[in-house]
N, C-alpha and C positions, 0 to 999 in steps of 0.2 A: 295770891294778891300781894301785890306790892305796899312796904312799908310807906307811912306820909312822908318821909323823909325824900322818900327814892319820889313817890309821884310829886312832890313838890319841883325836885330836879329837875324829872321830865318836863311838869309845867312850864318851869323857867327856860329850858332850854329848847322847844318845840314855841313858847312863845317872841323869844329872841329870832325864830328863824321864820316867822309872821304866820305861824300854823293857825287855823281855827280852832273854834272852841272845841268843834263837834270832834274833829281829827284829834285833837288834844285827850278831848273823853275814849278814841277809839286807840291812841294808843296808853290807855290807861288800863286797855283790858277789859272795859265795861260792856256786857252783853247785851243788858235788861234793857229792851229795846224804850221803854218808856224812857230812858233817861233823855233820850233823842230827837223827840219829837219836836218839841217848841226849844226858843234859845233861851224862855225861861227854866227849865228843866235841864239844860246843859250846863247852864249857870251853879242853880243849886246842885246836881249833880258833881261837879266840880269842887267846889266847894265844901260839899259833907265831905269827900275822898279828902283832900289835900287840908281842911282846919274843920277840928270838930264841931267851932263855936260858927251855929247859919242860924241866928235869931230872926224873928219875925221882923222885927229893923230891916237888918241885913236884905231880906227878901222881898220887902217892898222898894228899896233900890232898887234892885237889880228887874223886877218888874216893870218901872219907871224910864229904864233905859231905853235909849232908842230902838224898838224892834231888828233895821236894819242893822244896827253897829254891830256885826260880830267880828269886829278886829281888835289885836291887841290892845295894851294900853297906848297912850300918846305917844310915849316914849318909844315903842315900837309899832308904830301905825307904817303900814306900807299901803298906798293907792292900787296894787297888785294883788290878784286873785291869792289862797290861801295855794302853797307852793305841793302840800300832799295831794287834795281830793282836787283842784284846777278852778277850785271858787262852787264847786256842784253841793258841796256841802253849808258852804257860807253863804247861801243864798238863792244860788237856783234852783235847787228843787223844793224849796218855800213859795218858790214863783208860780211851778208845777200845778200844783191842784186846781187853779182857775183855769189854768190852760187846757186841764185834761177834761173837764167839764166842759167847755166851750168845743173840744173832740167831738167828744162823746153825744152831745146834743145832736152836732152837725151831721153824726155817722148812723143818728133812730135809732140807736139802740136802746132796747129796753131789760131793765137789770136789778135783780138785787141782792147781790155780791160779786165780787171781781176780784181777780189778781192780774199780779204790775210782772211785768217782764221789761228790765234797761239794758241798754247797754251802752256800756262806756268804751272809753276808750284805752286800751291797755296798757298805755303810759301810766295811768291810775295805779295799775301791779308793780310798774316798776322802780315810780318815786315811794311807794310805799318801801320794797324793800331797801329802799339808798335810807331812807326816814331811819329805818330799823339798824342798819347798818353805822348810821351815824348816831344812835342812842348808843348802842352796843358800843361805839368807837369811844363814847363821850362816860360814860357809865359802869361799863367792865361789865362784872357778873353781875352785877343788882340790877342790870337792864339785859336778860337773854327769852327771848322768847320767840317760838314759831309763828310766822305769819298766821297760819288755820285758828292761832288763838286771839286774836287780832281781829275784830272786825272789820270787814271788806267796807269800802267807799260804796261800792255797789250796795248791798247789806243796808248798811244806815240810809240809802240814799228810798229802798224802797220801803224801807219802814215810817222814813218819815213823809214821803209822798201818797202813801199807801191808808197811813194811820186819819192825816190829814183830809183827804179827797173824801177818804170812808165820812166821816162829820157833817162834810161837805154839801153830800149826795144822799146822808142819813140809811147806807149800805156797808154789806161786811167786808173785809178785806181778808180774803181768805186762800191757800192754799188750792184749795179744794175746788174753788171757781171754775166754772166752763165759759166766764165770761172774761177775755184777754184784752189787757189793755198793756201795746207796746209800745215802749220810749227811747228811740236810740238817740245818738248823740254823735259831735262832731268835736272835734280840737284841733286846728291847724297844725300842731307842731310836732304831733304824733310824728311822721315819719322822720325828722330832723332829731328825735330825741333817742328812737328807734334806730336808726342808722349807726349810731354807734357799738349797740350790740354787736348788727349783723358785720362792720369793719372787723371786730375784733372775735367773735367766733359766727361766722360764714356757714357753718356743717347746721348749724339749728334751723338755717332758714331753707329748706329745699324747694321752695317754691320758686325763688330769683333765681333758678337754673332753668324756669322755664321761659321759652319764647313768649314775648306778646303778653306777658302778666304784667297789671296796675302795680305801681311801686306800691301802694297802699294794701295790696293782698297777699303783699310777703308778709307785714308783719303782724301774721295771727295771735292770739293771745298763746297759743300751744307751741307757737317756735319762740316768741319772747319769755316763756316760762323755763322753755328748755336751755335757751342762752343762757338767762341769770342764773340756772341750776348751777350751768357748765363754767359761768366764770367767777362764780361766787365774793368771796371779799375782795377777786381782784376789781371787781366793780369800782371799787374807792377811788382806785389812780384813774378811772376813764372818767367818772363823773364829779362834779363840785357838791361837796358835804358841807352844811347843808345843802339840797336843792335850791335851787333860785324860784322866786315866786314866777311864776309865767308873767308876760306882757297880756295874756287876752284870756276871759273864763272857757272852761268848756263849755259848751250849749247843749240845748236838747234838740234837736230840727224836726226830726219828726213823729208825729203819733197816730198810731193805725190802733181800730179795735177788732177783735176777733170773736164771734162764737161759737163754740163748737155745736155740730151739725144738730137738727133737726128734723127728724123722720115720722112721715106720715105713710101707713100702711093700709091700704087698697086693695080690689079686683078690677079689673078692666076686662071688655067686651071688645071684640072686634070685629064686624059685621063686613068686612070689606074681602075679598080677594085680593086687592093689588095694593094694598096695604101694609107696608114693612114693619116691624118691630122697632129694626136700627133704623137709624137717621142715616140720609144719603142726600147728595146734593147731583143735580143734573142742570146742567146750564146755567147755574150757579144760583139755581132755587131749591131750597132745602126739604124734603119729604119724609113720607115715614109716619108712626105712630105719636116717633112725640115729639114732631112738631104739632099739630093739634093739640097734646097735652100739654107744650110747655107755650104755645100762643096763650092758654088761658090763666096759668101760675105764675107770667115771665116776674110778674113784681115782686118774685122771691131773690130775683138777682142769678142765681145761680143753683142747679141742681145735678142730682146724680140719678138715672134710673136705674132700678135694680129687680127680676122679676125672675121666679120658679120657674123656668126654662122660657123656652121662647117658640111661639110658632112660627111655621112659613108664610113668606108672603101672600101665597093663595090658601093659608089654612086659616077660615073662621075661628074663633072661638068663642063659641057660645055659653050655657048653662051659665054657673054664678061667677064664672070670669074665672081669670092667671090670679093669683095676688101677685102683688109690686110692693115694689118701697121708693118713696121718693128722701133721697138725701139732700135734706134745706140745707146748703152750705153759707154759713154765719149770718143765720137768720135774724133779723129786727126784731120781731116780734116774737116773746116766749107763751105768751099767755094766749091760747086758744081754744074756742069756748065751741060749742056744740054746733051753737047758729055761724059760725064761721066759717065750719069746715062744711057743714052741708052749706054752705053756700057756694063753696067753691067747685063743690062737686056737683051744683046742678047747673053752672056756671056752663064748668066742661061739658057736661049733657044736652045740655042746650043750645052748644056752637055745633053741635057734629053728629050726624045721623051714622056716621059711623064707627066708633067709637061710644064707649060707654064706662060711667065709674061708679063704684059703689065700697059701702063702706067704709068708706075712708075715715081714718083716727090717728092720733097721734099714738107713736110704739115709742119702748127703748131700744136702745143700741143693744141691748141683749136680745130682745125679742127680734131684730132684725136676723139673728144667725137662726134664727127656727126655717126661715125662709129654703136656705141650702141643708139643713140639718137636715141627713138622713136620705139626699136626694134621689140615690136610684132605690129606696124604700118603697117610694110615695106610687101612690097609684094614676093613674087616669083613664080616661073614659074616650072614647073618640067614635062618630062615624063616618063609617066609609064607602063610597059610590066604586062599585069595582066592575070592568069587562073584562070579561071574560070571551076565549077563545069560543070555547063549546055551548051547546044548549044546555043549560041546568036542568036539573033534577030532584025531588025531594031527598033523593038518596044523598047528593052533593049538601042536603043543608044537615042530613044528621049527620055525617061528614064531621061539618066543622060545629056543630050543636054542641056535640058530643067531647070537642077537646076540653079539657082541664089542665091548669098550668101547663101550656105549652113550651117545651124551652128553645128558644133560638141559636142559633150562634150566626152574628153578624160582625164580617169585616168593615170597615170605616165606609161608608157609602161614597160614591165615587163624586156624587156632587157637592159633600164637605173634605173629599180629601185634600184639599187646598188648605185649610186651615186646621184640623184634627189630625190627629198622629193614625197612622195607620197599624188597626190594630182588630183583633177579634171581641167581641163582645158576648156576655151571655147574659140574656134578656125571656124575660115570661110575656108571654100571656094566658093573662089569667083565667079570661072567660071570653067565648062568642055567642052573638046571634045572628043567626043569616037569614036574610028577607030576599026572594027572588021579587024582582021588579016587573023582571023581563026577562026573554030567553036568554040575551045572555049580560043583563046589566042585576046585580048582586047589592044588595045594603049590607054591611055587616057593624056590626054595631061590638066593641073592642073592649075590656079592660085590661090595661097592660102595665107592666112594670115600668116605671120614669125611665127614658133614656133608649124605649125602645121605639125604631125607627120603624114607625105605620106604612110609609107609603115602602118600603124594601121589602116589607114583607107582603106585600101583595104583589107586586111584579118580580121579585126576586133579584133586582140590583145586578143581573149577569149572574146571577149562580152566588152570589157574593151573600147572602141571608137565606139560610135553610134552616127547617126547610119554609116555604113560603105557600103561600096562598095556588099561585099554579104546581107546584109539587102533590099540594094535600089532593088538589083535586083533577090531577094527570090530566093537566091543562097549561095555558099559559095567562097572565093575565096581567091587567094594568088598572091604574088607579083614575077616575076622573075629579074625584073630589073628597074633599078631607077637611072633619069639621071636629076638635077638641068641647066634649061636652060638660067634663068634669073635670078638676084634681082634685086629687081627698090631701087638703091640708086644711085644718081649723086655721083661717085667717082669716082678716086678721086674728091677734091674738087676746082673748077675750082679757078685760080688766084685771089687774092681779092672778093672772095664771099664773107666773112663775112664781109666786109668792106662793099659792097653793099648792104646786109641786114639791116643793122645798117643802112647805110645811109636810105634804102626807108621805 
């Protein structure tokens, strides 16, 4: 820490040059982010550093004073924004919190805690180091320090925006938040102040070699870091020490809020044959599974569907459904209570005789990876409508009665080799039962390993899945229908499983 002597200097000479208070405290080296908050606490802060004597007198002044006035004394009053942070320190982001509130209402969000994501504009970095530059030029060694030790304008800008709004809105301001509230910003002069870097080292900015690039996205914060690195104190002779106060403050323009996702974990039923999993549009009317699902959720705004494999468009699925997961992407609502979600699920049930949902709960983001976790593990269940070339025979059902872990080896079926790598697979089934129906129409009822393709191994795919259902039984044969009965995954995932896991 700097003697009083020396911050005294600095005071004097960062107020000569129409610096604010707060920049003043930030090049004093001050951390302790409470010093920051109000201009009374800059005040006294200021003051205990640079004269020991801050009596209770003293402090009800400075309480007294105009909220607005954070500019020097008379003697150095400039009508011009403060010349380090562009007036964002001296004033506008005091402005902030009423603003971010009036956001926030407009956007339904429901919250109780948050963190502030700003950004500025990177002229900010670089009157900063000319500031540093001309202490250092005015001060010798009793003024040398690293930027990183320096509080950032951005820094103080979100603490006291942050600190402020939290009182505000009587919520925490925290790190740790899933609830995002972002603040960007605008400054006219940025590229005109900018442009000089890039005159005088040209190699930092590799983006203004490309065609058709906005003058405004050359100059990143990471190629203007890289200039100042590259020209260092010859910075002095290109710019005016001190900085000049700007003609106009920076602003803030805009505020978006964000939350991260929301996932509600379900099974679904699908009663349909001509009914897709994916969404597909034909004549420019959209179809599929979930359109039905997301006709009935649209008031989430936006979603992700995500589910333990998928069936064919003509394959049923019965018994206790697929589980799914639907990803609420930056939901309004955090709190959802029992009568909510069954409501929405009878909601869905009640639009569509074909389709079906059940159990649906809110998961975590951990519990979402159980989903894929382990996937060709999992078991399922299916039955199968099979003809057969020949007339059956009891003999033909202990045949297949009789298999135990069957192993496969199947190459990529020919009606997904369009999209799947073409490749061999080794796949179980684990148990049969065969039902003759008829001479030659076959039920067979399947537990098989995830990942193994039902309908190839009854008609054998061209030789492509051995061996198959007409090999076992020195026949040929085809599939008429295919209905998923089962998966074996505990889903959703009961309350505090993973908690219990861990613990045992």
């Amino acid at each position: 820490m700097m003697d009083k002597s020396t911050l005294k200097q600095v005071k004097e000479i960062l107020e000569s040059a129409y610096v604010c208070k707060r920049c003043i405290l930030r090049f004093f080296c001050v951390k302790e982010y409470t010093s920051y908050i109000s201009k009374t606490d800059v005040e006294k802060s200021i003051k205990l550093l640079v004269d020991e004597q801050s009596d209770d007198a003293d402090q009800t002044q400075i309480s007294q004073e105009d909220s607005s006035n954070d500019c020097p004394s008379a003697k150095r009053f400039s009508p011009n924004p403060c010349p380090s942070c562009l007036g964002i320190l001296q004033g506008v982001c005091d402005e902030m919190p009423s603003k971010l509130d009036d956001a926030v209402v407009k956007s339904q969000h429901k919250f109780k805690d948050f963190i502030l994501q700003v950004s500025l504009p990177v002229v900010v970095d670089l009157r900063d180091r000319l500031f540093l530059l001309y202490l250092e030029e005015k001060l010798g060694d009793s003024y040398s320090f690293d930027e990183e030790e320096i509080p950032s304008v951005k820094e103080i800008c979100k603490w006291v925006i942050g600190s402020q709004y939290g009182r505000l809105t009587k919520s925490d301001f925290t790190p740790d938040s899933d609830f995002q509230i972002l603040i960007s910003s605008v400054y006219p002069e940025t590229i005109k102040e900018c442009a000089v870097l890039f005159k005088n080292c040209p190699g930092a900015f590799p983006k203004a070699r490309r065609r058709k690039v906005k003058e405004e996205e050359i100059y990143t914060k990471t190629a203007v870091l890289h200039a100042m690195e590259a020209l260092s104190t010859d910075m002095k002779k290109m710019y005016s020490l001190p900085p000049l106060p700007p003609d106009k403050c920076c602003t803030f323009d805009t505020i978006k809020c964000n939350h991260s996702p929301l996932y509600l974990g379900g099974r679904y039923n699908k009663y349909s044959r001509e009914l897709s999993q994916t969404p597909w549009i034909l004549d420019g009317n959209p179809g599929g599974f979930l359109v039905f699902l997301f006709d009935t959720v649209n008031f989430f705004l936006e979603i992700i569907f995500s589910a333990s494999g998928r069936e064919d468009v003509d394959v049923k699925m019965l018994g206790n459904g697929r589980p799914f997961v639907l990803e609420i992407l930056n939901p309004r609502c955090l709190e959802w209570s029992d009568e909510t979600i069954k409501a929405i699920e009878d909601e869905i049930n009640k639009n569509s005789d074909i389709i079906a949902v059940r159990d649906l709960q809110v998961i975590s983001k951990m519990d979402t990876s159980l989903l894929k976790e382990g996937e060709e593990k999992k078991r399922k269940n299916y039955i199968a409508l099979c003809l057969v070339k020949k007339v059956l025979s009891p003999e033909d059902l202990k045949i297949l009665q009789n298999l135990k872990d069957l192993k496969l080896e199947q190459k990529t079926p020919i009606r997904v080799l369009h999209r799947r790598t073409l490749a061999t697979r080794e796949r179980l089934i684990h148990s049969m039962e065969a039902k003759i129906v008829s001479d030659h129409l076959l039920q067979l009822k399947i537990e098989t390993q995830a990942g193994t393709y039902v309908k190839e191994f009854v008609h054998g795919d061209f030789g492509r899945t051995t061996p198959n259902l007409g090999t076992l039984l020195n026949t040929t044969a085809d599939i008429l229908e295919l209905d998923v009965e089962n998966i074996h995954l505990e889903w959703p995932p009961k309350p505090n499983s993973n908690k219990n896991n861990k613990e045992s």
